[in-house]
C-alpha positions, 0 to 999 in steps of 0.5 A: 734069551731071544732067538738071533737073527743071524749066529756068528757066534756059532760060526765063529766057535766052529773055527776060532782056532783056524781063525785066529791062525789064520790072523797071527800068520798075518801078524807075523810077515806083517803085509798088512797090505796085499799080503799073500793071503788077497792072492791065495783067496783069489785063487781059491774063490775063483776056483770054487766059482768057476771063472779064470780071474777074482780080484779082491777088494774093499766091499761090495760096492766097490765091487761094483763101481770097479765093475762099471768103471771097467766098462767106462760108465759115465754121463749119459749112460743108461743102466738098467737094474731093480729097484728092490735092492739095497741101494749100492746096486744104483748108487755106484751108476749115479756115482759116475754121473750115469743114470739108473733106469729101474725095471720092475721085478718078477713077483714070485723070484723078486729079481728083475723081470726080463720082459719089463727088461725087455720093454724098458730097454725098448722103449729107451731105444725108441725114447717112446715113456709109453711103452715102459717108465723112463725116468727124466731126461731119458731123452739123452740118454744112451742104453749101456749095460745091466745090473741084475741083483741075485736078491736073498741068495738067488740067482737071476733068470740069466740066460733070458737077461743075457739075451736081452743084453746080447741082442742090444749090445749091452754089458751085464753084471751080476750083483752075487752080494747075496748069493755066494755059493748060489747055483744057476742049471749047475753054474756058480753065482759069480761066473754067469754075466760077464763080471759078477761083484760080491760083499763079505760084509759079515751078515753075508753067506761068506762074510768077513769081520769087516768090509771086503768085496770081490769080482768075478770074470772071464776077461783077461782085459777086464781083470787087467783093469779092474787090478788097476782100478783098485789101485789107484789107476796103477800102471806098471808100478807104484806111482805110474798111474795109468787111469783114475782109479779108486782105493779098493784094496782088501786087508789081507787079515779080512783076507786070512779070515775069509779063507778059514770061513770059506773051508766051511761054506759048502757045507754051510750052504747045504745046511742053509737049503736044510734050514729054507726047506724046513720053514717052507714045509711049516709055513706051507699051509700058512694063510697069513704068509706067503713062502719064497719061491725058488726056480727049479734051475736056481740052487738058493744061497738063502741069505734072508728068508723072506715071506710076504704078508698083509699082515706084515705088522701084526706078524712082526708085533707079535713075534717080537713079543717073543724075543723073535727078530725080523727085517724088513728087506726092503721097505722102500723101492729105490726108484721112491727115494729121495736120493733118486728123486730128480729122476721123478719117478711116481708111484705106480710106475713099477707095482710090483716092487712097490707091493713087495715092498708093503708086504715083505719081512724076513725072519731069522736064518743061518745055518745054524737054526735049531728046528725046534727054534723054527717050529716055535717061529712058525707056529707064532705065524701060523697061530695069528688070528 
């Protein structure tokens, strides 16, 4: 039997019976919706981030779509995000007829670059494409907010994007889908802009048995909202709709099901550092591969561990030979697909991304991964010739 990529089985052994409680005490009251368990995970995930309100919702998407919507985003607004991401993060601008602007990434970190941030939010401000690409039609367009990406379980450089962000008057929001439990100078992932989105898709550091999602903020009247958002756009009740607004609840089994996981994520996350911190010192002296690099101020959620390699298809080849699954996160820049093709970016306008892209791969990771497992992982690495 090959080596999995990610072990919920393991997990879930750990906790069946807390689960599986968990689920007939739903069963039992029958709230299938909004039941208690959606307040008491909010409560309790907003303790552990730090922030005064979470509202649950539907997936990590809509996270984020809640997350804009709150914030009015629509036509000829300009958001400025990564293109090295899974496309949700843009989607939901397009969605509201906004336009993504992509900022290439840092190199090292992967996250957006807070000095080609910098330059882009410059040159859309002067409408000068000299000075950073812009996509067409810049010319209309009004600079709104950010979306940084917390991408593989790291948080972003936040207080550089957030500057950026303060001295031009715009919003930010933190995509934490792959960085719950993360740590930024000793702050959650979830509490460092001024609202954060999550996923609970299963694959996720904290993931559910099903979509599910939830935002993160200090604002009263964000979250005030927000709650209506998810709503419908409900007002004082049922059938007062006070906005147009979307279907984003959370099943409250999803929601009884998080709770039993989260009792095991810091421990998870310390076993995950354990895992990262073990491939990194047998891949170190490595000349086919490039280990991640983690800033000193980030505390990593290690949701992938990802390598970079000229010889990302020999790897992949042969490690595949032995049972020995890989992904590639992400192969093709979100500024270069076709879903984004009116914006007529080319290639060359955002390199960095571009060559990550061509290079990248990740291996198996999960707290669960046996060290004789990732020796055996990174000798195949280390032994191509």
């Amino acid at each position: 039997m090959g080596i999995p990529f990610i072990d919920l089985k393991k997990q879930q052994a750990r906790i069946y019976e807390k689960i599986v409680g968990n689920i007939k005490k739903v069963l039992a009251h029958g709230q299938y919706i909004m039941g208690p368990e959606i307040k008491t995970l909010e409560e309790t995930l907003a303790g552990y981030v730090g922030v005064e309100d979470a509202i649950a919702c539907s997936s990590g998407t809509d996270a984020l779509l809640m997350a804009l919507m709150a914030y009015d985003v629509g036509p000829k607004d300009a958001i400025f995000t990564t293109p090295f991401t899974f496309i949700a993060t843009a989607e939901v601008i397009a969605l509201l007829g906004a336009t993504p602007i992509f900022v290439d990434i840092d190199p090292h970190t992967f996250n957006i670059d807070p000095n080609m941030l910098e330059l882009a939010v410059k040159a859309l401000k002067q409408k000068k494409s000299d000075i950073y690409p812009l996509p067409d039609g810049y010319e209309h367009l009004r600079p709104k907010g950010i979306i940084a990406v917390d991408i593989f379980g790291q948080p972003a450089d936040y207080n550089r994007i957030n500057s950026v962000a303060s001295a031009n008057n715009l919003f930010v929001i933190e995509d934490a889908a792959q960085a719950f439990g993360a740590e930024y100078n000793g702050a959650k992932a979830g509490s460092l802009t001024d609202i954060a989105a999550t996923s609970f898709f299963p694959a996720k550091p904290l993931g559910g048995y099903g979509d599910g999602g939830m935002v993160f903020t200090n604002s009263p009247d964000l979250a005030e909202k927000m709650r209506s958002i998810r709503i419908h756009g409900k007002g004082s009740y049922k059938y007062d709709n006070i906005r147009v607004g979307i279907n984003g609840r959370l099943d409250t089994i999803q929601a009884a099901i998080l709770l039993a996981k989260f009792e095991i994520l810091p421990e998870e996350i310390e076993l995950r550092c354990l895992v990262a911190d073990r491939y990194t010192k047998f891949l170190s002296s490595s000349d086919k591969a490039s280990p991640p690099f983690v800033s000193k101020e980030v505390k990593s959620a290690w949701a992938q561990y990802s390598l970079l390699s000229t010889h990302r298809d020999e790897i992949i080849k042969t490690l595949s030979a032995s049972s020995i699954p890989t992904a590639i996160y992400y192969p093709i820049p979100l500024h270069m697909q076709a879903a984004f093709s009116r914006l007529n970016y080319k290639k060359g306008d955002l390199p960095v991304s571009e060559n990550t892209c061509e290079t990248i791969f990740s291996i198996p990771m999960h707290p669960y991964l046996d060290i004789k497992d990732q020796r055996h992982i990174a000798d195949i690495i280390m032994n191509i010739v």
